[in-house]
C-alpha positions as a Python dict, from the first residue, in 0.01 Angstrom:
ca = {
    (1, 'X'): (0, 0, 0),
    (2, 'X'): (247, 209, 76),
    (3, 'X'): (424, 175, -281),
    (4, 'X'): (87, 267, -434),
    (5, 'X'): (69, 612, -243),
    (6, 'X'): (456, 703, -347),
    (7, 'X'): (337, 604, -743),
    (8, 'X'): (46, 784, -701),
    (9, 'X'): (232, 1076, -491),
    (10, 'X'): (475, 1061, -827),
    (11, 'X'): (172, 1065, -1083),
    (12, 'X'): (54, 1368, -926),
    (13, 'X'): (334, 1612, -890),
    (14, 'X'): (629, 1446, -1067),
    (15, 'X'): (567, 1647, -1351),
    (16, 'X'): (466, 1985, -1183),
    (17, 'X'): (706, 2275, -1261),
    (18, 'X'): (580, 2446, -963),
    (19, 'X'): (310, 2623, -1131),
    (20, 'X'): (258, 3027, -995),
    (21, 'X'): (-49, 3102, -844),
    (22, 'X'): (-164, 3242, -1115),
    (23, 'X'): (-294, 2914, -1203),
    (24, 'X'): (-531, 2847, -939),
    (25, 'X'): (-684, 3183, -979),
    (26, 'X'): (-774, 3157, -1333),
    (27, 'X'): (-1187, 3141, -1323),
    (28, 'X'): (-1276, 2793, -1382),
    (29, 'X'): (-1580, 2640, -1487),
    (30, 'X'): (-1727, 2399, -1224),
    (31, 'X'): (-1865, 2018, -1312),
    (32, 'X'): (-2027, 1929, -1011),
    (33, 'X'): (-2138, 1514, -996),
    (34, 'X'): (-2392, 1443, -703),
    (35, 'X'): (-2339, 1080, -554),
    (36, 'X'): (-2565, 910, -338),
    (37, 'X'): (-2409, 664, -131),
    (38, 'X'): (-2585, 365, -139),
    (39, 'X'): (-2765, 420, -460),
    (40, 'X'): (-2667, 190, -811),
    (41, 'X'): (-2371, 258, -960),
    (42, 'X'): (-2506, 252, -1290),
    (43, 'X'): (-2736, 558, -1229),
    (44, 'X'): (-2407, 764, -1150),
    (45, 'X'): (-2281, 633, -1446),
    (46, 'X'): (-2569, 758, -1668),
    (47, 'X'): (-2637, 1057, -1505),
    (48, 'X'): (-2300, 1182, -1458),
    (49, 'X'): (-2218, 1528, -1652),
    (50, 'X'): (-1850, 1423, -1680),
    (51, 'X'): (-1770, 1044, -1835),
    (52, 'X'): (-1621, 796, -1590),
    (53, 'X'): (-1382, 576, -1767),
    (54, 'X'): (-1402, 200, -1692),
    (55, 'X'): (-1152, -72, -1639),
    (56, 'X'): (-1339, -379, -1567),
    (57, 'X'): (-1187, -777, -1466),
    (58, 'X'): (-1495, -983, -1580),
    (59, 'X'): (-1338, -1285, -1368),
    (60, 'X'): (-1340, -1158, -1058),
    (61, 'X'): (-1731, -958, -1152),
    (62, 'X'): (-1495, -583, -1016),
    (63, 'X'): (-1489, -253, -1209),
    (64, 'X'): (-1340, 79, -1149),
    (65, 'X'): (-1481, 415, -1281),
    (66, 'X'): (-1256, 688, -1280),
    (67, 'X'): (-1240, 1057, -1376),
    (68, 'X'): (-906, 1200, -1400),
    (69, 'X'): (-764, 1537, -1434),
    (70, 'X'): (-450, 1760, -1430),
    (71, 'X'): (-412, 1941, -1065),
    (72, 'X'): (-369, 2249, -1298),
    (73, 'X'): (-644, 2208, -1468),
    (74, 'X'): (-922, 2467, -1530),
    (75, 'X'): (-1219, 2260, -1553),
    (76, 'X'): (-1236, 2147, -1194),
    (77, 'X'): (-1475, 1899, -1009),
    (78, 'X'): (-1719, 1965, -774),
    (79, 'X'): (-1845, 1649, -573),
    (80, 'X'): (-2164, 1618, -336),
    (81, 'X'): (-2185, 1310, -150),
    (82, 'X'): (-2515, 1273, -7),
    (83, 'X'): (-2689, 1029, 237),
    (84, 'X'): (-3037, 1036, 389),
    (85, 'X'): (-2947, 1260, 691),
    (86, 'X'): (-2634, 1444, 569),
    (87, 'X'): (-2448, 1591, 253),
    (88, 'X'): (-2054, 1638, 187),
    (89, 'X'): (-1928, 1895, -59),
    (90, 'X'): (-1593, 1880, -192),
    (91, 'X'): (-1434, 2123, -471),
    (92, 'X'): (-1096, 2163, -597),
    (93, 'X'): (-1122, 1722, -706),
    (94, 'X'): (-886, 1600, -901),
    (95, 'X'): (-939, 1274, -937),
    (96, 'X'): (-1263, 1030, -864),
    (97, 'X'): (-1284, 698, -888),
    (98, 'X'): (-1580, 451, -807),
    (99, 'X'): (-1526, 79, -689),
    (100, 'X'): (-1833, -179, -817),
    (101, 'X'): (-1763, -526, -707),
    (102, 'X'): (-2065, -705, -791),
    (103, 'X'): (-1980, -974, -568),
    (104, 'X'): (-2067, -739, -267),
    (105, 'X'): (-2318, -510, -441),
    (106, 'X'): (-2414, -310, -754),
    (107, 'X'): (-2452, 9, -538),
    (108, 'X'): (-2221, 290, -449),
    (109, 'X'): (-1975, 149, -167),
    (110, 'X'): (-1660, 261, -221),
    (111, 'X'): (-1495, 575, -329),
    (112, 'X'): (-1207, 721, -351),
    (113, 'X'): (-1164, 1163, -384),
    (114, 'X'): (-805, 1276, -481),
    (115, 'X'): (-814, 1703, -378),
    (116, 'X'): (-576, 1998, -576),
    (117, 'X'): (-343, 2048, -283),
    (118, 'X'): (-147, 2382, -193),
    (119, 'X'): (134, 2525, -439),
    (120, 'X'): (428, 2214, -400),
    (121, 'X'): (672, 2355, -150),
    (122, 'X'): (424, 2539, 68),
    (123, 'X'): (477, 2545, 400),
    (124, 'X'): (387, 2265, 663),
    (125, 'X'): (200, 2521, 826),
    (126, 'X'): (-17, 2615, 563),
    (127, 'X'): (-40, 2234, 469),
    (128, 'X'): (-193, 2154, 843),
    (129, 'X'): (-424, 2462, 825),
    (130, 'X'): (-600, 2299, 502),
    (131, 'X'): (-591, 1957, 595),
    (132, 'X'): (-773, 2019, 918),
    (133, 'X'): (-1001, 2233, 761),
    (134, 'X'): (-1138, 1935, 522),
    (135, 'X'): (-1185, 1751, 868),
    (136, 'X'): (-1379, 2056, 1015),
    (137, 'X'): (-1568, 2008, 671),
    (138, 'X'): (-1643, 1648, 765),
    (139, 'X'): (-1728, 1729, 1107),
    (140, 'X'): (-2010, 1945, 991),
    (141, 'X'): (-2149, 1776, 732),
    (142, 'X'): (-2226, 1495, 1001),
    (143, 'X'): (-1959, 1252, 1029),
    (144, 'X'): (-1797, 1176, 1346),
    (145, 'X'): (-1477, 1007, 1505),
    (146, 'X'): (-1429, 666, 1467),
    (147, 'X'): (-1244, 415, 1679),
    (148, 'X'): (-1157, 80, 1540),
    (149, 'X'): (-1313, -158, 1774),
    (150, 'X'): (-984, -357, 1862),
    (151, 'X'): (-816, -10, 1946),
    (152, 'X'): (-856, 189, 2267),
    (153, 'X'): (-1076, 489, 2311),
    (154, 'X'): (-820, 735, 2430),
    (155, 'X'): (-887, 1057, 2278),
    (156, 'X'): (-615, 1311, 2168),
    (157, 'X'): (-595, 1524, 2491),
    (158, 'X'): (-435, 1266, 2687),
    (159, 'X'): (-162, 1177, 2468),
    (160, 'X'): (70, 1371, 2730),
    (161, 'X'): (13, 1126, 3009),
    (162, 'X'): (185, 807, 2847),
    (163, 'X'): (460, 759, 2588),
    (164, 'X'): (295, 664, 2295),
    (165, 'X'): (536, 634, 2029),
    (166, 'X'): (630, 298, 1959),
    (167, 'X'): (256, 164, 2082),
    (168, 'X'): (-60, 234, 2246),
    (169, 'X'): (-91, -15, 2559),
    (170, 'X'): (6, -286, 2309),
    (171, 'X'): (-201, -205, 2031),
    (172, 'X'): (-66, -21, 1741),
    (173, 'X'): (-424, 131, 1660),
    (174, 'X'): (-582, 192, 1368),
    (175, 'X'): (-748, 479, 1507),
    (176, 'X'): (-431, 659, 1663),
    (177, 'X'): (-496, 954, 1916),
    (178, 'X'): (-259, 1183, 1758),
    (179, 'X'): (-495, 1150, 1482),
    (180, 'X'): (-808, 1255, 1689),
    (181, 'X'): (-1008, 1438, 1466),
    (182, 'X'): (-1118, 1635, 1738),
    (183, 'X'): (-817, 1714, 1844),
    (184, 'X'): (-550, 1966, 1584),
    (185, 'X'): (-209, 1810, 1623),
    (186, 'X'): (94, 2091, 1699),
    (187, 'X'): (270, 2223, 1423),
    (188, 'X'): (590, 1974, 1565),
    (189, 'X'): (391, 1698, 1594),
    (190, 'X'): (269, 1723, 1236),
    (191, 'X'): (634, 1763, 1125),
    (192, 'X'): (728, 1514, 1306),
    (193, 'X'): (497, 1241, 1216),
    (194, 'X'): (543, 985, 950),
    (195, 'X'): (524, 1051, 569),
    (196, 'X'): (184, 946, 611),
    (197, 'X'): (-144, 1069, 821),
    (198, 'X'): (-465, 914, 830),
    (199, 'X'): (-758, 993, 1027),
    (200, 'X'): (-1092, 815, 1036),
    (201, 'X'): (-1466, 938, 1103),
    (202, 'X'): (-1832, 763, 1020),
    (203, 'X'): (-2161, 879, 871),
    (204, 'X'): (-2473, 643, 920),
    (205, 'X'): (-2324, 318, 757),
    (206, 'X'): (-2032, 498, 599),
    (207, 'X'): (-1665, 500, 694),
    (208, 'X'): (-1420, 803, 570),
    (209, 'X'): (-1059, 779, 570),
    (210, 'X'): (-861, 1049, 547),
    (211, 'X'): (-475, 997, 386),
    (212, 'X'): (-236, 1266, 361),
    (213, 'X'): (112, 1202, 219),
    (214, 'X'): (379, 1384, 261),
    (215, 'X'): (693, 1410, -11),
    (216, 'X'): (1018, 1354, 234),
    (217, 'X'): (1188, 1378, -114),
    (218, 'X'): (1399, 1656, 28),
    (219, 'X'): (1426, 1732, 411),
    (220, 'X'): (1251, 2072, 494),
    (221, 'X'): (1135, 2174, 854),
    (222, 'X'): (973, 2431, 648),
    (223, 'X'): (751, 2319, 342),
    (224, 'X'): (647, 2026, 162),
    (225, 'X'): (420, 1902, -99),
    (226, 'X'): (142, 1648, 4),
    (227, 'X'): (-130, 1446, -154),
    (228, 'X'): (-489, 1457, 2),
    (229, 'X'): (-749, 1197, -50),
    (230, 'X'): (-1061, 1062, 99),
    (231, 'X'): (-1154, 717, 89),
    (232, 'X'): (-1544, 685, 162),
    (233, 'X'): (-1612, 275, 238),
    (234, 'X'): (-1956, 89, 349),
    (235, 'X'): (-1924, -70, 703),
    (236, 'X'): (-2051, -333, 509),
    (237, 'X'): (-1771, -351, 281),
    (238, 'X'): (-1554, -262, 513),
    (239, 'X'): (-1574, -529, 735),
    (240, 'X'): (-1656, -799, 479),
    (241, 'X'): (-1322, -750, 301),
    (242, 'X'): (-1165, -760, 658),
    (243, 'X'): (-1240, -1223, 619),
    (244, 'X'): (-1032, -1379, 443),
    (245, 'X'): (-1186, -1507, 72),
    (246, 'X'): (-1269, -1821, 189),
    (247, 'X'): (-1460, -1650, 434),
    (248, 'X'): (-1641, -1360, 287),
    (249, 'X'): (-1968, -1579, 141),
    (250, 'X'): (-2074, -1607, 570),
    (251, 'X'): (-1921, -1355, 657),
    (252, 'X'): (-2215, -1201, 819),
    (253, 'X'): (-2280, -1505, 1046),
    (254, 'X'): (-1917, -1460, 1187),
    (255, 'X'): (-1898, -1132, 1235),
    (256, 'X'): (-2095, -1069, 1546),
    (257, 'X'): (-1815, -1345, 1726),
    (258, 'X'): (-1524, -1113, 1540),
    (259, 'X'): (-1651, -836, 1695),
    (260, 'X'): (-1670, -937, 2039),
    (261, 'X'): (-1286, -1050, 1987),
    (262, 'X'): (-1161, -726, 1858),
    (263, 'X'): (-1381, -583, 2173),
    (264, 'X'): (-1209, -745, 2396),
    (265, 'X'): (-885, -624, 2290),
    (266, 'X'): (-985, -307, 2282),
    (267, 'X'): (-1083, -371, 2694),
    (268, 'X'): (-725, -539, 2780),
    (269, 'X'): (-541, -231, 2619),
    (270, 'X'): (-783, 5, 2813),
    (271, 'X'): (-711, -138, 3151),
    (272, 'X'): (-358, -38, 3106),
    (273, 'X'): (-476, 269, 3049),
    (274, 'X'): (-706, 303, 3350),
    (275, 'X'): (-374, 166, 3532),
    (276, 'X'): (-144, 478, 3362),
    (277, 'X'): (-407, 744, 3489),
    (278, 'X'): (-513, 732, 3108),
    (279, 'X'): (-879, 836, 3052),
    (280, 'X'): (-1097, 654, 2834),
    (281, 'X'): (-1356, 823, 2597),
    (282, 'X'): (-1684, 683, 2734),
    (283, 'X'): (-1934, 916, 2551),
    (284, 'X'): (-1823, 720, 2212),
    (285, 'X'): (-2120, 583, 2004),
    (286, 'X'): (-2018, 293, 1755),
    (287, 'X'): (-2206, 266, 1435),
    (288, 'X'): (-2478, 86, 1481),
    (289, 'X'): (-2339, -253, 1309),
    (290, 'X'): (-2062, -236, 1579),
    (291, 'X'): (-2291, -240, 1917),
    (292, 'X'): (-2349, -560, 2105),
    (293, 'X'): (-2597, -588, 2332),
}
């Protein structure tokens, strides 16, 4: 995975000359593509005002629809993702790309948004300011934090009670505090993280994953160039790819038993916490697919 974000990081900005602003202020005229989550593919498909190309392998009943455009580009995208109780608007999209595995379903359940970044070589600064501002942008279109359900529910604030570098009470979370999206991150701790940031929320029966990469191409404590993109996944895709193949056909008869072990987990990794004067985030809801009784 990582490999594919450095080719993709490449594809993107490789061939940039460092364009001036200029660029991004020339008046552009908007395509905007509403998507339903949830709804068929196919309807997107027709309906669409901008053609989705298609790469289909018939063996394995998977296609992927993608539009693709230059991040200098004046014709820019303008995406609404809509579900009964909320909607998410995104502009500046450079790339879209639509996931139909007809093995799973022949509606919308996975997506993937690629966003025009800053100028390359802006500053980190400038870089954290817009990256937490597409969170605050999730935040009030409805979605909210998610915590895997293997990985403890410490929240940001107490990450200065316990050294959490190398791992979280034994866990090495999916859901990592210093990526609470309630929580901004200093300006050192984003310079100091990893190439890579990720932060996860949920909407009704939707998960978003947020992935930033970073270029370490050239050490700078001052500016970089990074690649922003939102992965939008069904629970129920989510946690059916999670089986292994063999698996996936009753999947839904072993999940409730999966759950309860990644649960537990989660509670042996918080009573270390308890133990280090850690507090636990009690007032977390779980989508609805991830409460037991």
């Amino acid at each position: 995975m990582r490999t594919f974000w450095l080719l993709c990081f490449v594809f993107l900005v490789g061939c940039d000359d460092s364009p001036s602003e200029g660029i991004y202020k020339v008046k552009s005229e908007v395509k905007s593509i509403n998507i339903q989550l949830g709804s068929p593919v196919e309807d997107l498909l027709k309906q669409s005002p901008v053609k989705f190309s298609s790469d289909c392998l018939a063996a394995a009943n998977i296609c992927w629809h993608e539009i693709n455009q230059s991040r200098d580009d004046q014709n820019l995208l303008s995406v609404s993702i809509t579900q009964p109780k909320s909607t998410l608007e995104l502009d500046q999209v450079v790339s879209l790309g639509i996931v139909a595995d007809d093995d799973i379903s022949k509606d919308i359940e996975e997506i993937e948004v690629t966003l025009r970044g800053l100028p390359d070589n802006s500053t980190h600064e400038e870089n954290r300011v817009l990256v937490y501002s597409l969170i605050d942008k999730l935040k009030s279109a409805g979605w909210h934090k998610y915590y895997f359900p293997s990985d403890p529910r410490i929240p940001g604030t107490e990450l200065d009670k316990f050294d959490w570098k190398k791992s979280i009470f034994g866990r090495s979370p999916l859901s990592h505090p210093l990526f609470d999206p309630n929580r901004k991150m200093s300006l050192e701790q984003w310079i100091g993280s990893d190439m890579l940031y990720d932060w996860y929320l949920y909407s009704g029966d939707y998960l978003a994953h947020i992935k930033v990469l970073r270029n370490s191409a050239v050490a700078s404590t001052e500016t970089g160039t990074y690649l922003i993109k939102i992965e939008l996944t069904s629970l129920n895709t989510f946690w059916q790819n999670s089986f292994e193949e063999e698996e996936r056909p009753n999947w839904k008869k072993l999940f409730p038993e999966h759950l309860k072990t990644l649960l537990l987990l989660r509670s042996e990794a918080e009573s270390k916490a308890r133990t280090a004067g850690v507090e636990i985030d009690q007032s977390y809801q779980a989508p609805a697919m991830e409460q037991v009784d």
